[in-house]
C-alpha positions in Angstrom: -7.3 25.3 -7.1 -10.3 25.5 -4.9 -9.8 26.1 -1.3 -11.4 23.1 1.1 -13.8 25.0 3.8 -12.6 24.2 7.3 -15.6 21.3 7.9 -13.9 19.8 4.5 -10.4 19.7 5.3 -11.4 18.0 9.1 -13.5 15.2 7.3 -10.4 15.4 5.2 -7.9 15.2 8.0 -10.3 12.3 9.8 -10.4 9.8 6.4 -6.7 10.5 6.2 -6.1 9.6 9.6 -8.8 6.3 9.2 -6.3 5.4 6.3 -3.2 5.9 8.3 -4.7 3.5 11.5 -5.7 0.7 8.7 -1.6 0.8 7.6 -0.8 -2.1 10.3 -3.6 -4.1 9.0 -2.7 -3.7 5.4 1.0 -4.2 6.0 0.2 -7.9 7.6 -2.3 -8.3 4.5 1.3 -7.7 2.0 3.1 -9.7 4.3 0.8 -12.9 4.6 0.3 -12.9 1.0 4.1 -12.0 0.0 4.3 -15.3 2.3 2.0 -17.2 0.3 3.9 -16.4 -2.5 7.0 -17.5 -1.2 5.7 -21.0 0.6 3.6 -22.0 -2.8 6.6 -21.8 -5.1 5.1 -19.0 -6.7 2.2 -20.0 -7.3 -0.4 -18.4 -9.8 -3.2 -17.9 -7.1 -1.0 -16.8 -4.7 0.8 -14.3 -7.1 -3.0 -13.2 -8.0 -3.8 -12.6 -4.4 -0.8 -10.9 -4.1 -1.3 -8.5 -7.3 -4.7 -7.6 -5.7 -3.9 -6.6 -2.4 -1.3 -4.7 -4.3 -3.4 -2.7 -6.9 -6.3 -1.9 -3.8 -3.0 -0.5 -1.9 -1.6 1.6 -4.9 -5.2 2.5 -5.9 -6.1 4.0 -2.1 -2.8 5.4 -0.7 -2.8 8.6 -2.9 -6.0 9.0 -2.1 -5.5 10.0 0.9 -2.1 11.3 0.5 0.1 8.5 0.9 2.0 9.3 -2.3 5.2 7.0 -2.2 3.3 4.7 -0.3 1.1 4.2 -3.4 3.7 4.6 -6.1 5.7 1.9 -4.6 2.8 -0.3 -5.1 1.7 0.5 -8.3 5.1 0.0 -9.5 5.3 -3.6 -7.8 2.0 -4.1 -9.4 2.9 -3.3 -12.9 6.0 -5.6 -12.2 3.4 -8.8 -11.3 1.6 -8.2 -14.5 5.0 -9.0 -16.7 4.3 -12.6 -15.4 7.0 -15.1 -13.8 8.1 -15.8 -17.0 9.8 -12.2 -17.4 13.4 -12.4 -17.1 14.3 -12.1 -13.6 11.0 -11.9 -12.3 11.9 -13.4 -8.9 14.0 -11.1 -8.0 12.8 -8.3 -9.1 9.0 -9.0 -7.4 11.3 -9.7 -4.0 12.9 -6.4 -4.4 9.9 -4.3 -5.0 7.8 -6.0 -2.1 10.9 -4.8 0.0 10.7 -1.1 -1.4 6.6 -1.5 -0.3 7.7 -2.7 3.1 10.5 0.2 3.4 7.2 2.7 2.1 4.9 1.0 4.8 7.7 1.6 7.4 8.4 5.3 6.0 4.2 6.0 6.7 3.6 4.7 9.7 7.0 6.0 11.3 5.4 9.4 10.4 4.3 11.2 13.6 0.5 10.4 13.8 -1.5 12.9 11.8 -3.5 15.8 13.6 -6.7 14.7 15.3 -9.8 16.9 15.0 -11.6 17.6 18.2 -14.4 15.6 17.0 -14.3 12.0 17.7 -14.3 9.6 14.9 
């Protein structure tokens, strides 16, 4: 594996610590659509902007080394695209966006990631 020089691995550490300050706005993103969700009775465009936020979460958090963070998502994500009409469905979607919010918590209780002595 090929070694990151040392002005790699600061750009490296400053987009992971980007990602890590956009966690709060993310996490109210999940929650006001999760809401949606809920308040429309499940509706099909809310479950839609729902699976989106999701897949642009599982899709960016290993990126940048969030790796629970983004398998928790992609998991709920593959569990929207079995449709309400999978057994259970309910349920299992409200568990899932619970293990997100538990992943969310686990990140961004994390002591906050080195700063460079650049700004950013």
């Amino acid at each position: 594996m090929t070694r990151l020089s040392s002005e790699a691995q600061a750009q490296q550490a400053r987009l992971q610590q980007k990602y890590f300050d956009s966690l709060p706005a993310k996490r109210a993103s999940l929650a006001g659509d999760w809401e949606r969700v809920q308040s429309s009775d499940w509706s099909d465009a809310a479950l839609t902007a729902l699976k989106a936020g999701v897949h642009r979460l599982a899709g960016s958090a290993g990126s940048y080394g969030f790796d629970q963070l983004g398998e928790a998502a992609a998991q709920l994500e593959s569990s929207l695209r079995s449709g309400p009409g999978a057994a259970g469905f309910r349920e299992h979607i409200s568990r899932q966006v619970r293990e997100l919010q538990q992943a969310l918590d686990d990140v961004e209780s994390m002591v906050c990631l080195p700063r460079t002595s650049k700004h950013r």
